[in-house]
C-alpha positions in Angstrom: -15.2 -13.0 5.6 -15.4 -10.0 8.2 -14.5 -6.4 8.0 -12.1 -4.6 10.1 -11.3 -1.0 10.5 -8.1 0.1 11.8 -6.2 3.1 11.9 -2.6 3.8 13.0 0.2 6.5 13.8 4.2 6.1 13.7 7.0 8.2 13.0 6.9 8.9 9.0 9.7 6.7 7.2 9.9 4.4 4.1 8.1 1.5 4.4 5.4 1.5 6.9 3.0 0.7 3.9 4.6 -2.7 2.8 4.4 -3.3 6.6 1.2 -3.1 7.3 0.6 -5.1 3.5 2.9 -7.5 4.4 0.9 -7.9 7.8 -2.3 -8.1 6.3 -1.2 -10.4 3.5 0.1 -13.1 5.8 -3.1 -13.4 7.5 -5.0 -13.8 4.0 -6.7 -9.9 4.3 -7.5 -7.8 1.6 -6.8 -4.2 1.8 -10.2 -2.7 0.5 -9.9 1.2 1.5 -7.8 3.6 2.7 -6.4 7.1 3.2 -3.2 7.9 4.6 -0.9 11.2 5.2 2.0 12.3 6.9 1.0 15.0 8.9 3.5 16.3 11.7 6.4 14.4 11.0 4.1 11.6 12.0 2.8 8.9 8.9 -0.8 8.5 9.9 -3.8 6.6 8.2 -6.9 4.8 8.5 -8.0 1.4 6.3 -10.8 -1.3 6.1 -9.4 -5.1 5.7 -11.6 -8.0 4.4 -10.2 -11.0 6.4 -11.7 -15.0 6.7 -13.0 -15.1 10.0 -10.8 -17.5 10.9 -7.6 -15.1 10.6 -9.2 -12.1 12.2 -8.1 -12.7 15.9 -4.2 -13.5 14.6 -4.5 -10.6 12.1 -5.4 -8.3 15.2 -2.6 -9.5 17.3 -0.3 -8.9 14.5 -1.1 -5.7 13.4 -1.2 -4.8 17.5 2.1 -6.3 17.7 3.2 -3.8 14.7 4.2 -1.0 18.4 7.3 -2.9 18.2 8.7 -1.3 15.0 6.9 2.0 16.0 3.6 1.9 14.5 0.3 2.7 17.2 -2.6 0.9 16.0 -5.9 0.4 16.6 -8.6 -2.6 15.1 -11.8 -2.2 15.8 -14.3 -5.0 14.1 -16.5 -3.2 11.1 -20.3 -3.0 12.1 -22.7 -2.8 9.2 -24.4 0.5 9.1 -28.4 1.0 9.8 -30.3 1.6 6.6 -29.9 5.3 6.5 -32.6 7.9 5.6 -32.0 9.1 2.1 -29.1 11.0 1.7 -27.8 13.6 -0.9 -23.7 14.2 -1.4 -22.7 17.7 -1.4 -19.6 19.3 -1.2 -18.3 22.0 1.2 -15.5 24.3 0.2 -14.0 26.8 2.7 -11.0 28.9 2.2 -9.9 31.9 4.7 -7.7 33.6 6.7 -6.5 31.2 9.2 -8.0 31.5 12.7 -9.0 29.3 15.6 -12.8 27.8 16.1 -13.5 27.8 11.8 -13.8 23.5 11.7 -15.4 23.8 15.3 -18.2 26.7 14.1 -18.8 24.6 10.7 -19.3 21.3 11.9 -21.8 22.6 15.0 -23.8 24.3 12.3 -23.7 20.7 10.5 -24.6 18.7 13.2 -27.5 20.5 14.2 -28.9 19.9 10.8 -28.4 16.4 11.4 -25.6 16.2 8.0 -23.2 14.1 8.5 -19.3 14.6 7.3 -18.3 11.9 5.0 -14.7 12.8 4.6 -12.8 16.1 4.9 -9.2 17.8 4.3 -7.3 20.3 5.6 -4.9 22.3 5.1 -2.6 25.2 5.4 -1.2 27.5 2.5 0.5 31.0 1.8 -1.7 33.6 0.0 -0.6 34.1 -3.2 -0.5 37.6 -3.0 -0.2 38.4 0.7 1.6 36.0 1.9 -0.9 35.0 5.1 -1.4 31.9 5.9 -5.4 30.5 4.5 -7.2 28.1 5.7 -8.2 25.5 2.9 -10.9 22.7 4.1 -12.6 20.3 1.7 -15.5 17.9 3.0 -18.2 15.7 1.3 -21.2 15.9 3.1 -24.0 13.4 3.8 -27.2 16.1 3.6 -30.6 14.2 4.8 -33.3 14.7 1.9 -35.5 16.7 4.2 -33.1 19.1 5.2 -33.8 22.6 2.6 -30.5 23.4 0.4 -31.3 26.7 0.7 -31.4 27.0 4.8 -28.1 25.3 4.7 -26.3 27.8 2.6 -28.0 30.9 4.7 -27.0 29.2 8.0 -23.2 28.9 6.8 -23.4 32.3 5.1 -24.2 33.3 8.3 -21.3 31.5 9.9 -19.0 32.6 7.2 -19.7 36.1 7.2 -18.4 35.9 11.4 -15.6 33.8 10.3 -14.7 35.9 7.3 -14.1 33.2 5.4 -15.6 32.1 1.8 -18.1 29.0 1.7 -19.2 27.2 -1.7 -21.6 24.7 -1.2 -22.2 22.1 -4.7 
């Protein structure tokens, strides 16, 4: 068996899913991950497939072949990940007033600590009592052992207090 990653973009309508199932069914694949959303008007997702080496060059034709009903996809083959250093999961909360730079400022900050982001959501929403629109975000982070809890937090205090935007850290 090898792993495959692919990830795809059509126009959202019912039954893209059973599609791209049906697809990876017929080659003998097992869908092991995913995470999809319609975003845009457009349906949009990415997913890892198990698949017998011997299927994985039709499976990739087929799911390639999927433009024809409307569906953009791309299959890349899985690589195994390098041990990584010891890692610790935290969770980033943000929630603002909407303005442009806030993911580019927060994820400069992270990179330069060497934390990696694991997943992350967005999202726009009215203020309850305002009415303005916030921005939401929602990201698991991969934090390195050696990097000091406690530096993280000031250095996105720091970034939140320009941004004025609240960030919880668990």
């Amino acid at each position: 068996m090898t792993s495959l990653v692919m990830s795809f973009i059509g126009r959202d309508k019912p039954g893209l899913v059973g599609l791209l199932s049906k697809t990876v069914a017929e080659h003998k694949g097992n869908w092991l991950e995913s995470g999809m959303s319609r975003l845009g008007g457009q349906f949009a997702g990415i997913l890892v497939i198990q698949v017998p080496v011997e299927e994985q060059e039709a499976l990739i034709q087929a799911l390639r072949g999927l433009e024809s009903q409307g569906l953009k996809v791309s299959v890349e083959r899985s690589e195994q990940a390098e041990t990584e250093a010891s890692v610790r999961a935290v969770t980033l909360d943000l929630i603002g007033h909407d303005k442009p730079g806030i993911v580019r400022d927060i994820s400069r900050a992270l990179a330069e600590m060497q934390i990696n982001v694991h997943k992350m959501q967005t999202e726009l929403t009215s203020g309850s009592m305002s009415g303005e629109l916030l921005f939401k975000a929602s990201a698991e982070l991969q934090v390195p052992t050696p990097v000091d809890l406690d530096e993280l937090q000031e250095k996105l205090e720091a970034i939140a207090s320009d941004l004025m935007v609240d960030i919880t850290l668990n």
